[in-house]
C-alpha positions in Angstrom: -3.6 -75.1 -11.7 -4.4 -75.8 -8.3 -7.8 -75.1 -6.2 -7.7 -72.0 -4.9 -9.3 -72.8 -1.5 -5.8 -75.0 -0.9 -3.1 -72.3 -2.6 0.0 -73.3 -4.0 2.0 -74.3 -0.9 -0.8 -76.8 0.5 -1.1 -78.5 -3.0 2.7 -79.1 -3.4 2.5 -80.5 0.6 -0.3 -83.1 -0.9 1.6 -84.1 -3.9 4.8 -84.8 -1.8 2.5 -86.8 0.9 1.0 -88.7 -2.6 4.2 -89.7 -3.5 5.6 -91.0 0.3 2.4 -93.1 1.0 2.3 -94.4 -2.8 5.7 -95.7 -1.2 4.9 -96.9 1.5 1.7 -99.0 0.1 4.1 -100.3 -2.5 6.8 -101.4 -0.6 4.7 -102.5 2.9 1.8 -103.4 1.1 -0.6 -100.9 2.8 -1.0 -97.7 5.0 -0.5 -95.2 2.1 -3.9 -94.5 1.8 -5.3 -93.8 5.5 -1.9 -92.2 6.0 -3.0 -89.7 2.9 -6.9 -89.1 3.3 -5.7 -88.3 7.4 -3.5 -85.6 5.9 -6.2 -84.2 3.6 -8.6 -84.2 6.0 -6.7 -81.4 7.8 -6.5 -79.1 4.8 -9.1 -80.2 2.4 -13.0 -78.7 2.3 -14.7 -81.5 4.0 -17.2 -82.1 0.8 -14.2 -82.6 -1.4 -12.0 -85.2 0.9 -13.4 -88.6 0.0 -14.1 -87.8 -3.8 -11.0 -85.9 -4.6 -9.1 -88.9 -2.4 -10.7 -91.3 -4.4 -9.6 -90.0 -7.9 -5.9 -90.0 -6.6 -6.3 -93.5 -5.4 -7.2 -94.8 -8.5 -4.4 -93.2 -9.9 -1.9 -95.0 -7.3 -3.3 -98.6 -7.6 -3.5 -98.4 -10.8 -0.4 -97.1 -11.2 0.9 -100.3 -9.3 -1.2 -102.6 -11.1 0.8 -101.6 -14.1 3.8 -102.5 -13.3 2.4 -105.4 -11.4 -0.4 -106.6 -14.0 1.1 -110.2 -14.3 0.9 -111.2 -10.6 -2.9 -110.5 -10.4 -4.7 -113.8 -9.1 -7.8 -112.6 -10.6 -9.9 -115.7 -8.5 -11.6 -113.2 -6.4 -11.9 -110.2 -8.7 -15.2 -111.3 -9.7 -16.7 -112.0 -6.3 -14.9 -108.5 -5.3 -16.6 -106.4 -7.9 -20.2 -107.5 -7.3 -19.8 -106.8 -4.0 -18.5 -103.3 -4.4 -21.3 -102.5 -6.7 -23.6 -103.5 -4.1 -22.0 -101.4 -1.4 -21.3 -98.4 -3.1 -24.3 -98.0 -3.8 -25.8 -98.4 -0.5 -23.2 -96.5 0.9 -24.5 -93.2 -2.2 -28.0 -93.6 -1.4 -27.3 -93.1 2.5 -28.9 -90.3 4.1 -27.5 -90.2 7.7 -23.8 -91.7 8.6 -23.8 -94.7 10.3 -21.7 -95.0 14.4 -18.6 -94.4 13.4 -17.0 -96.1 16.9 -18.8 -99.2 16.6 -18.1 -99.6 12.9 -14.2 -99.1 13.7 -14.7 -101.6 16.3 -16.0 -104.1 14.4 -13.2 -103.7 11.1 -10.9 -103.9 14.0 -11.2 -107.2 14.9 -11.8 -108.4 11.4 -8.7 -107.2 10.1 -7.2 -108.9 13.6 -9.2 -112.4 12.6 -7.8 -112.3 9.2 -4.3 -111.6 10.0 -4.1 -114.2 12.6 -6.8 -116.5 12.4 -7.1 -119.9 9.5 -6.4 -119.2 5.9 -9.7 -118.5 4.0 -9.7 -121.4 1.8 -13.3 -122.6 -0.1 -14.8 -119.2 1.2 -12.5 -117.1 -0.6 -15.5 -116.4 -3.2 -17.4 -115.8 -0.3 -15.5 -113.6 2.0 -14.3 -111.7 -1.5 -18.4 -110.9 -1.8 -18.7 -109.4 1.6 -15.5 -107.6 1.5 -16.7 -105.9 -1.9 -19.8 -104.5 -0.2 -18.8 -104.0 3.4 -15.9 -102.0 2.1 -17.0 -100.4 -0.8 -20.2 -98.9 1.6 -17.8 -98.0 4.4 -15.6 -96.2 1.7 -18.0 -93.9 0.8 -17.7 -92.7 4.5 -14.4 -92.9 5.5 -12.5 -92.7 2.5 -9.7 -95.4 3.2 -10.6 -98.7 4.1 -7.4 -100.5 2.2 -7.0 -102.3 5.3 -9.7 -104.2 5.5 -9.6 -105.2 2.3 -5.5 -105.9 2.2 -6.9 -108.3 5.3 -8.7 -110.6 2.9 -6.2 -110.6 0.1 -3.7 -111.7 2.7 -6.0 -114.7 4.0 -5.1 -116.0 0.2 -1.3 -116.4 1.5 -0.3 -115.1 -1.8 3.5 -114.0 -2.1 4.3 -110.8 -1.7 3.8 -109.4 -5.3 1.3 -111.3 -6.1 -0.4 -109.6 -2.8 0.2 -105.9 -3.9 -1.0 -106.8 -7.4 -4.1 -108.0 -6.5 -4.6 -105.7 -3.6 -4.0 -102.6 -6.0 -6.5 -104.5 -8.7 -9.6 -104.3 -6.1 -8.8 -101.4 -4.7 -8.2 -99.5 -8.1 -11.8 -101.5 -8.9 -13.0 -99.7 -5.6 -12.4 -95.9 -6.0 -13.2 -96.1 -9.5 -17.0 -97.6 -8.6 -16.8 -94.5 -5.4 -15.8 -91.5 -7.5 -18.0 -92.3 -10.3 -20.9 -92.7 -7.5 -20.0 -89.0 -6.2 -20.4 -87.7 -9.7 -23.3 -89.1 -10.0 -24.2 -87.3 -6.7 -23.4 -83.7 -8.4 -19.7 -83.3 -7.1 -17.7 -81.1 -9.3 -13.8 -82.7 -9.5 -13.0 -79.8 -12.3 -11.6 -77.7 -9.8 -9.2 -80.4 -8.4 -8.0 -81.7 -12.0 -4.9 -80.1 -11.6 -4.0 -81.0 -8.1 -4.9 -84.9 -8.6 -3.5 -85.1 -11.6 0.3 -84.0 -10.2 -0.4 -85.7 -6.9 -1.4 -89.1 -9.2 2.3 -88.6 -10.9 3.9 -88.0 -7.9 2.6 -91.3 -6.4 3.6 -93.1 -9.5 7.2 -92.0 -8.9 6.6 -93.0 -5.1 5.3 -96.3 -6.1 8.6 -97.3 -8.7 10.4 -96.9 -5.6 8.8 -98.6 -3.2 8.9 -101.8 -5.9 12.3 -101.6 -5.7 12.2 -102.3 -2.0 9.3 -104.9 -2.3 11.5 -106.7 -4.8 14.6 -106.9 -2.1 12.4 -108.6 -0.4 11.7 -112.3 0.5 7.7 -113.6 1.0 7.9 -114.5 4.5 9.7 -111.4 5.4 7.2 -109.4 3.4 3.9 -111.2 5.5 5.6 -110.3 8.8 5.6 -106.6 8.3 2.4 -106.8 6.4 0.9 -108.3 9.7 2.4 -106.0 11.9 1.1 -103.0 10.0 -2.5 -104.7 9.6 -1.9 -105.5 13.6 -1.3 -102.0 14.2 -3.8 -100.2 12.1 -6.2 -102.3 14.0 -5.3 -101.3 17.2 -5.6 -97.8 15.9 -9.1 -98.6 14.7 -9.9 -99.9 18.7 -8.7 -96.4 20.2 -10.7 -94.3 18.0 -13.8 -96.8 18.2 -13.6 -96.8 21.8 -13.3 -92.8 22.0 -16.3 -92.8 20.0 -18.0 -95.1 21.8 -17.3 -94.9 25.8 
């Protein structure tokens, strides 16, 4: 059932983390998935991270778009998915990978700008466009770049279900356009089936609970711990850019 590079004990560890950071995404309205491809990068093959991360991220968006489905704004769902096309497959056809520091630099301070600088108003067709392909290339890289994206759903000032909807709608949009990019490559995800499937139910279960906690709730209390966590997955972004890079 479960790949036998990993062994029982490591794939039960990955469905329990599946099913805290489907929480946590759910209820804070991001984290979950740098949280989880940080853990699988310490006990999966390195050629299998980002695919086999991707397929269980669909699953746990998708999972919270489900339960979500009415809140979608679906104004920059359009915008979104043209640019993802565009960037994923950039991001496939790229030989070489690109500075890492510098690029954690720069999604640093745009996930700082769009926490704390002016709402994004007429250029939210725009800024939808150029979030599609910037993070839909960089995904193909690193794997987890909800932040980044979460930053220009959160420009809309949507309340706070409105914001995991639609967050979970692009992002489910996201790793579906990745992982069928990787196939496309020649990766093999029949080895995994049984380990993403479990850790996809798991992080269902994670994610009913962590709705119950969103729904407690108010918006404005929601926003301020959505900007802390951007704030400080930022901040984490500077440090490793600046490790990379000095």
């Amino acid at each position: 059932m479960f790949p036998v590079e990993l062994g029982q004990n490591i794939s039960l560890l990955l469905i329990a983390v599946s099913a805290a950071t489907s929480f946590l995404t759910a209820a804070a309205g991001i984290g979950g998935g740098m949280v989880l491809v940080a853990v699988m990068a310490t006990v999966m093959p390195a050629h299998a991270l980002i695919p086999v991360h991707g397929m269980v991220q669909i699953g746990s968006n998708a999972g919270r778009l489900a339960i979500m489905a009415r809140h979608v704004d679906t104004r920059v769902l359009l915008p979104f998915v043209a640019g993802a096309l565009v960037g994923a497959g950039l991001g496939g056809i790229m030989a070489v990978q690109l500075p890492a520091g510098w690029l954690q630099l720069g999604l640093g301070c745009f996930i700082l700008y769009s926490v704390w600088g002016p709402a994004m108003g007429a250029a939210k067709r725009s800024a939808a466009v150029f979030t599609g392909v910037v993070s839909s290339f960089l995904t193909m890289f690193f794997g987890a770049t909800g932040p980044f994206v979460a930053a220009m759903v959160k420009s809309l000032k949507l309340g706070r279900l409105e914001h995991v909807a639609t967050q979970a709608t692009c992002m489910s949009i996201q790793h579906l356009i990745k992982v069928v990019t990787f196939g496309l490559l020649g990766f093999a995800y029949g080895p995994y089936i049984g380990l993403i499937v479990t850790m996809i139910a798991s992080g269902f279960i994670g994610t009913l609970l962590g709705k119950r906690v969103l729904l407690k709730m108010n918006d404005q209390l929601f926003h301020k711990v959505l900007s802390v966590v951007l704030s400080l997955l930022a901040l984490r972004l500077f440090y490793q850019g600046a490790q990379s890079v000095l």
